[in-house]
C-alpha positions as a Markdown table, in Angstrom:
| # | Residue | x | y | z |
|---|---|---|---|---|
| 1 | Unk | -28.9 | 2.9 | 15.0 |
| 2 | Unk | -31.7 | 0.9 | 16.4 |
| 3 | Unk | -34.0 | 3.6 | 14.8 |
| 4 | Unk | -32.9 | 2.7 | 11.2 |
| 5 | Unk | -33.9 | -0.7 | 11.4 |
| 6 | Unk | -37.4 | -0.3 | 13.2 |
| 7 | Unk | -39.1 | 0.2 | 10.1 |
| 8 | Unk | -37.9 | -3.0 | 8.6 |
| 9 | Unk | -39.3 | -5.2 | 11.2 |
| 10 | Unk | -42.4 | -5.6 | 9.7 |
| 11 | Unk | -41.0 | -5.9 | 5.8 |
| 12 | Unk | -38.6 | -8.3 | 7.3 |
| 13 | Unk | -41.0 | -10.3 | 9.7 |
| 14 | Unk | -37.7 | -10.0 | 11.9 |
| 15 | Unk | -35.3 | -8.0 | 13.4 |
| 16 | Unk | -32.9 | -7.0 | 10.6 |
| 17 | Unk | -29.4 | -8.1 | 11.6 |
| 18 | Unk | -27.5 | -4.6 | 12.0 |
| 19 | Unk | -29.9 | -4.4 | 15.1 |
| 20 | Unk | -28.3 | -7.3 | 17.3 |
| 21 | Unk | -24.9 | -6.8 | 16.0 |
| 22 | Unk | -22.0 | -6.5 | 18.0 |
| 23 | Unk | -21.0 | -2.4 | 17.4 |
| 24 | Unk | -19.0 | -3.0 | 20.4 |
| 25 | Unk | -16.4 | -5.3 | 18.6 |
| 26 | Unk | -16.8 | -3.0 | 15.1 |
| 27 | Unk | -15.9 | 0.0 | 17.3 |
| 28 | Unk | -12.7 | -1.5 | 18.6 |
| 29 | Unk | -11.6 | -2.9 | 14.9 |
| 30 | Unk | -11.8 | 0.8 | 14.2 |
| 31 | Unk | -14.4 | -0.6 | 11.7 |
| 32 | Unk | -17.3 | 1.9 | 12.2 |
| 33 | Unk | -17.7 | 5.5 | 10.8 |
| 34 | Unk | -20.0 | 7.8 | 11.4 |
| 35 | Unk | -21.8 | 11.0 | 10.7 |
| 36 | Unk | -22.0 | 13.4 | 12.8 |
| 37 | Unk | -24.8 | 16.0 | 13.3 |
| 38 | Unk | -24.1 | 18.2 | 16.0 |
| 39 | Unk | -23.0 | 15.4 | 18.9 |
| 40 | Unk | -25.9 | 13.1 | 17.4 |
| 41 | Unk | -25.1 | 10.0 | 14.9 |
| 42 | Unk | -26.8 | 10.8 | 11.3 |
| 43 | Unk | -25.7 | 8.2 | 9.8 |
| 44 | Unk | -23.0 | 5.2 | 10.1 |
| 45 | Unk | -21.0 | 2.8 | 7.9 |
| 46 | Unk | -19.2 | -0.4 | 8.9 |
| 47 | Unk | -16.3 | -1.0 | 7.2 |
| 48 | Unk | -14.8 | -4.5 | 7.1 |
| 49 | Unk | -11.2 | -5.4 | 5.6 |
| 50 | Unk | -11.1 | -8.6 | 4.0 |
| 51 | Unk | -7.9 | -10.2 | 1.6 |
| 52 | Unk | -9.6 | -9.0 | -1.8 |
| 53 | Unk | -12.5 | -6.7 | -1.3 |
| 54 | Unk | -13.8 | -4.2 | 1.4 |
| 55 | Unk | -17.2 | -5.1 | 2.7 |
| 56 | Unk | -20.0 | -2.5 | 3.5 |
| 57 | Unk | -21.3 | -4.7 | 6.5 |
| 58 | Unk | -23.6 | -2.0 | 7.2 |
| 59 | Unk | -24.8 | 1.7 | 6.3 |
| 60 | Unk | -28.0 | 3.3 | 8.1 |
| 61 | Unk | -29.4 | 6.6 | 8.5 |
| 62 | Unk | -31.2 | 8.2 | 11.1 |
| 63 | Unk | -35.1 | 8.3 | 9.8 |
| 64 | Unk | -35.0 | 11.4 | 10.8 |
| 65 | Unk | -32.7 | 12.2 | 7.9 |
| 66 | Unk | -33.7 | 10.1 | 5.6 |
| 67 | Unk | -34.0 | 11.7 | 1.8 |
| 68 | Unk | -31.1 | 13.9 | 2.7 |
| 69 | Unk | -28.5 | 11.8 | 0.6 |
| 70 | Unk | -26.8 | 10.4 | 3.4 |
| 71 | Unk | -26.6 | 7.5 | 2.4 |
| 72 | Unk | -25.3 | 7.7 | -0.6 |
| 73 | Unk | -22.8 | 9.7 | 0.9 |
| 74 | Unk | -21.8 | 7.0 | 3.4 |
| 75 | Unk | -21.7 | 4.4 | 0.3 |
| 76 | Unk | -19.3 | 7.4 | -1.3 |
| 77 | Unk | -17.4 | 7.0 | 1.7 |
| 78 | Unk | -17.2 | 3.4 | 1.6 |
| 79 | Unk | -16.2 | 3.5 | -2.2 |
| 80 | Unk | -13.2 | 6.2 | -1.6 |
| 81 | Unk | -12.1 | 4.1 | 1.7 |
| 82 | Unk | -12.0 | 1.4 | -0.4 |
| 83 | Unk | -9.7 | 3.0 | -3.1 |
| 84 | Unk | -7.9 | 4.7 | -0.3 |
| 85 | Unk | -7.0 | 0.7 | 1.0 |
| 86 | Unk | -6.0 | -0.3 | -2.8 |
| 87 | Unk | -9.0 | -2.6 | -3.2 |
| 88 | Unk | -10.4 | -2.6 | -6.7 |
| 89 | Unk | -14.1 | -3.9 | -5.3 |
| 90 | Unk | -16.5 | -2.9 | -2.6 |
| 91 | Unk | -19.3 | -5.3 | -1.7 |
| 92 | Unk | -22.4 | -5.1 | 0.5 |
| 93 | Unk | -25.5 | -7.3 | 1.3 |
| 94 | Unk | -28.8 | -6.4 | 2.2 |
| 95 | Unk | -32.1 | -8.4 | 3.0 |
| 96 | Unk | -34.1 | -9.8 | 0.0 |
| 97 | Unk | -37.0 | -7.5 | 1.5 |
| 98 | Unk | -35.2 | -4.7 | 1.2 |
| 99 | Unk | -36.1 | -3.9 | -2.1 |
| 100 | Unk | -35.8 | -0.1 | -2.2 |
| 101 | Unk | -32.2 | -0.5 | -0.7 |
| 102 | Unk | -31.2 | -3.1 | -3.6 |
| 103 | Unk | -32.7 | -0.7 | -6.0 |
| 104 | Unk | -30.3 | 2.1 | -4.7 |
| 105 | Unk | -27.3 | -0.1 | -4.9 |
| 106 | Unk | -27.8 | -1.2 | -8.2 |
| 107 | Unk | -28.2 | 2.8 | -9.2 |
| 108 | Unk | -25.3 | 3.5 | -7.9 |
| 109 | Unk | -23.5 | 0.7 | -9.4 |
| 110 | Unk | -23.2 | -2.6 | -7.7 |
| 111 | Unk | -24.4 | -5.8 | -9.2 |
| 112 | Unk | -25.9 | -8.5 | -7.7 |
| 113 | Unk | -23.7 | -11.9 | -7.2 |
| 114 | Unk | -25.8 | -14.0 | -5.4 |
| 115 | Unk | -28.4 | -15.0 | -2.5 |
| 116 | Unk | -28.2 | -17.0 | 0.4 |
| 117 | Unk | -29.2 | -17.7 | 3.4 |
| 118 | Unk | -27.4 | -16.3 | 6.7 |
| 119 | Unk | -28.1 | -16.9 | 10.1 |
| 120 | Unk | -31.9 | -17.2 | 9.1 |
| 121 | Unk | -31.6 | -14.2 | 6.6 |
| 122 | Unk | -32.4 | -14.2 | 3.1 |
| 123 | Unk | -29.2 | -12.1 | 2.1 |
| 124 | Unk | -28.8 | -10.6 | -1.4 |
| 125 | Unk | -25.2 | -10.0 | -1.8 |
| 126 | Unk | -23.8 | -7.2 | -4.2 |
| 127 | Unk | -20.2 | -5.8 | -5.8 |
| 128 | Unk | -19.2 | -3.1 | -7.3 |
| 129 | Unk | -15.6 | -3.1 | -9.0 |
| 130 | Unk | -14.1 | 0.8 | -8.3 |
């Protein structure tokens, strides 16, 4: 998902994390899902199991679908996976430039915790209790 992470480059002043992570090692922890539009990947969510809380390490959407809900249905997803897992929290973190994607998180219900710096990335990191 390369593509859904160009157009942060320049809001970033970097590449965005999700672009030089290792989908590789998610794929074999059965940790990514994906959306599938006839053969092609719409969208994706990485799914990380951790003691208390499932983490949404990632969620992107082809531009080329962007505006089509997507990703709020991939943060659905998430939510129910969570459930599913007995979790009683989801949490996520996006870059600090990322307004617009902070803005959707908090819409659909996730508060923010707390922000840090990670591997040279201002992180803001979120929860939601399900």
């Amino acid at each position: 998902m390369q593509r859904a992470y160009a157009p942060w480059v320049a809001v970033v002043g970097k590449r965005p994390a999700p672009m030089d992570d290792d989908y590789a090692h998610h794929i074999a922890a059965g940790e990514v899902f994906v959306l599938d539009d006839a053969g092609a990947i719409a969208a994706l969510a990485v799914l990380i199991a951790a003691p208390d809380h499932l983490l949404l390490d990632n969620v992107a959407v082809d531009p080329a679908r962007h505006g089509g809900g997507l990703g709020r249905r991939m943060i659905a997803f998430a939510e129910q996976a969570a459930r599913q897992r007995g979790y009683g929290e989801l949490r996520l973190f996006t870059n600090e430039r990322m307004v617009s994607n902070i803005g959707l998180y908090e819409r659909l219900g996730f508060v923010e915790t707390h922000r840090d710096t990670v591997a040279g990335h201002r992180r803001v990191f979120m929860t939601k209790p399900l």
